[in-house]
C-alpha positions as CSV (number, residue, x, y, z in Angstrom):
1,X,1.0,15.9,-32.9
2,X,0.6,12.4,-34.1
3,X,4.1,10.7,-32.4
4,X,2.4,12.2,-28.9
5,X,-0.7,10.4,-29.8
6,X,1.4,7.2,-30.5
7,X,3.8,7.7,-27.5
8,X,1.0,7.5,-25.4
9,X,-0.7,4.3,-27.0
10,X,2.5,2.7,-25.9
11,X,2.5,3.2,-23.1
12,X,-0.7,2.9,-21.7
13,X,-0.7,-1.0,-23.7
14,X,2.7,-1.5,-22.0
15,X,1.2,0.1,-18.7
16,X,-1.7,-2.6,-19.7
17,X,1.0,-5.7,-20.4
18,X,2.7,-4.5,-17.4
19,X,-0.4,-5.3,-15.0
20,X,-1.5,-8.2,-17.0
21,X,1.7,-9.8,-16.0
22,X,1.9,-9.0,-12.5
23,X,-1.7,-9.7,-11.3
24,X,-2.0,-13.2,-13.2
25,X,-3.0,-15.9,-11.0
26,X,0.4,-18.1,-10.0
27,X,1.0,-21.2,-8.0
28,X,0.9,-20.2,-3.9
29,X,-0.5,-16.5,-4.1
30,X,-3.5,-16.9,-1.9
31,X,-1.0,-18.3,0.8
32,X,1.6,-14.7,0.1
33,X,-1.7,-12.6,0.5
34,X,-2.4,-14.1,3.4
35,X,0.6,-14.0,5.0
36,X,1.2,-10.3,4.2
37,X,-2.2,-9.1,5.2
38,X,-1.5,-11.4,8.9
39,X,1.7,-9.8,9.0
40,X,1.1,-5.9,8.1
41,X,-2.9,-6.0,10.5
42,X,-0.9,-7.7,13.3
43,X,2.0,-4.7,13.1
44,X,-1.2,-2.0,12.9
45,X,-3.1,-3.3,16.1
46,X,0.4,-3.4,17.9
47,X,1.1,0.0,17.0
48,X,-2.7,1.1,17.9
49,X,-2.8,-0.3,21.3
50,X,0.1,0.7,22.2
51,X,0.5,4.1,20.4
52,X,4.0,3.3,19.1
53,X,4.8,6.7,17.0
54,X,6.0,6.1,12.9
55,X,4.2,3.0,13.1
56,X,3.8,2.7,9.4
57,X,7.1,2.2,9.0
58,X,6.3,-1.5,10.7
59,X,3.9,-2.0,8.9
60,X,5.4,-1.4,5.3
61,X,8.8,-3.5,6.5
62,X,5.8,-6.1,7.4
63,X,4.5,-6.1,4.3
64,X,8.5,-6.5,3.0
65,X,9.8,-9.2,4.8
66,X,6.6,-11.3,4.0
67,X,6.5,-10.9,0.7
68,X,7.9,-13.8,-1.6
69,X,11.7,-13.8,-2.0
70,X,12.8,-11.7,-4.7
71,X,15.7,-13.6,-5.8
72,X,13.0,-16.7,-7.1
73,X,11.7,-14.2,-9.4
């Protein structure tokens, strides 16, 4: 009983470490935001006015192709 108990202390502090790292503040991420929330609202009022079916699909490949490179990570 005790190992399940620990099991899940690590991994809810590495589940903790894990979002820690990813949401710390960084050098240019207002401008990323930005830029992905321009991209992905533009691709949604599109799609609304002019009914385009499987329009999420835009807007997720929106939300891809503005999003940082991944190779600088």
């Amino acid at each position: 009983m005790g190992d399940d108990r620990s099991h899940r202390d690590s991994s809810l502090a590495w589940f903790s470490d894990f979002l820690r790292d990813e949401l710390r503040p960084y050098p240019g991420r207002w401008a990323i935001v930005a830029r992905m929330v321009v991209a992905a609202t533009a691709v949604a009022v599109v799609s609304m006015i002019f009914r385009i079916p499987h329009a999420y699909q835009g807007a997720v490949y929106a939300l891809l192709v503005s999003h940082e490179a991944l190779e600088n990570n």
